[in-house]
Structure formats: structure tokens, C-alpha cells
C-alpha positions in Angstrom: -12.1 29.6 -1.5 -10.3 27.7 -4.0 -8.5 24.9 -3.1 -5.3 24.4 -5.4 -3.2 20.4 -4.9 0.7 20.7 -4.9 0.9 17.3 -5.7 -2.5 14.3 -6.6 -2.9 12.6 -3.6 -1.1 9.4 -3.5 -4.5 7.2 -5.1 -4.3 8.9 -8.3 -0.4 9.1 -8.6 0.1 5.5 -7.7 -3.3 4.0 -9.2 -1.5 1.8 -11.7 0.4 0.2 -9.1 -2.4 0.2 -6.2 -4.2 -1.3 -8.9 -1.5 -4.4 -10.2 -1.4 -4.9 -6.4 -4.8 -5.3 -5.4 -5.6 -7.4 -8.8 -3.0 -10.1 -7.7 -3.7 -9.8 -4.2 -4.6 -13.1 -2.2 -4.1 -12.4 1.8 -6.5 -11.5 4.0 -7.6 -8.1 4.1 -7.6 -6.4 7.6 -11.6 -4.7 8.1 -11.7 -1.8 6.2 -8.8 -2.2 4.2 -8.4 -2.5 0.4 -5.1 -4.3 0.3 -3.6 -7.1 2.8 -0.4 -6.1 4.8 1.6 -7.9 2.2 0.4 -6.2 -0.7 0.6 -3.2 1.2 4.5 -4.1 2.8 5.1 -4.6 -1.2 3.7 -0.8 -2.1 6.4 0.7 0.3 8.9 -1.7 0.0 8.7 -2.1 -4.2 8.8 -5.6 -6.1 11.7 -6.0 -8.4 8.8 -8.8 -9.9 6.6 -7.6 -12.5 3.5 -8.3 -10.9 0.5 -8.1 -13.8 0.4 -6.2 -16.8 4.2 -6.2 -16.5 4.1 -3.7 -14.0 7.1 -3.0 -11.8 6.3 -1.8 -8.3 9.0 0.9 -7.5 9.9 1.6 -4.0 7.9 4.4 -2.3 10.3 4.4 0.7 14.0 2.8 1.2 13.9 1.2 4.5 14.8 -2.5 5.9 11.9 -4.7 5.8 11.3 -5.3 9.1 10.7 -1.9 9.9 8.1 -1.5 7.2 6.7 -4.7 8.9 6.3 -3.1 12.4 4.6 -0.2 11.0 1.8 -2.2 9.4 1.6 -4.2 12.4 1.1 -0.6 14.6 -1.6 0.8 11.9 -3.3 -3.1 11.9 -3.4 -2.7 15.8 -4.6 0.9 15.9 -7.6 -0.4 13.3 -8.1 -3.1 15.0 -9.5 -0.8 18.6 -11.2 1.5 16.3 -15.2 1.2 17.3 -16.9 1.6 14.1 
């Protein structure tokens, strides 16, 4: 059986961006993670600041900040009791 995608999964639509953002990103990177919460808070959140190459990171999801912020914290928690 064939499998056919609706729509790239989100690493190949957003690679430019997932890209810009982990080429300028500084914090510290949770284990097993590619990007720090910040970077990660900017993704979702979008930059209005051209952040390398001129790149503009467009919001993937309109929401207030701190909400965006508790949901990182809840995934970074969930990581964090994962036995690996």
C-alpha cells in the first residue's frame, strides 16, 4: 500500500525557517531537542525581526505569549520524565 501526504510534514514546509532559527540560536537546548524553548516560543509565536538571511519568521499560531510559554514548559516537563 501506497502511502499518499495531504500536506509535507511540518520539517520540510518550514525548513527555511527551522533552519534561520537554529543557525542563530544560543539557549540551551533541552536533551533531545534541536532548538531551545526560545527559538522554539519564536517558531509559533513568529519574529517581526529578520533573523539571518533576511528571513522573516511568520506566525504558525496566533496566541498570547504566555500561553505558548506554558505549553513548552508542559512538553519540557513531559521530556524531562521520559527514561531514555
Amino acid at each position: 500500500m501506497e502511502l499518499a501526504l495531504i500536506k509535507s510534514p511540518v520539517e520540510v514546509r518550514y525548513q527555511g525557517e527551522l533552519e534561520a532559527l537554529k543557525g542563530t540560536d544560543t539557549g540551551r537546548k533541552p536533551k533531545n531537542w534541536q532548538m531551545s524553548p526560545r527559538a522554539v516560543r519564536t517558531f509559533i509565536l513568529g519574529s517581526p525581526k529578520a533573523i539571518v538571511l533576511r528571513k522573516e519568521i511568520l506566525p504558525e499560531w496566533y496566541s498570547y505569549g504566555a500561553e505558548v510559554d506554558e505549553y513548552v514548559a508542559g512538553i519540557m516537563k513531559r521530556n524531562s520524565e521520559i527514561k531514555t
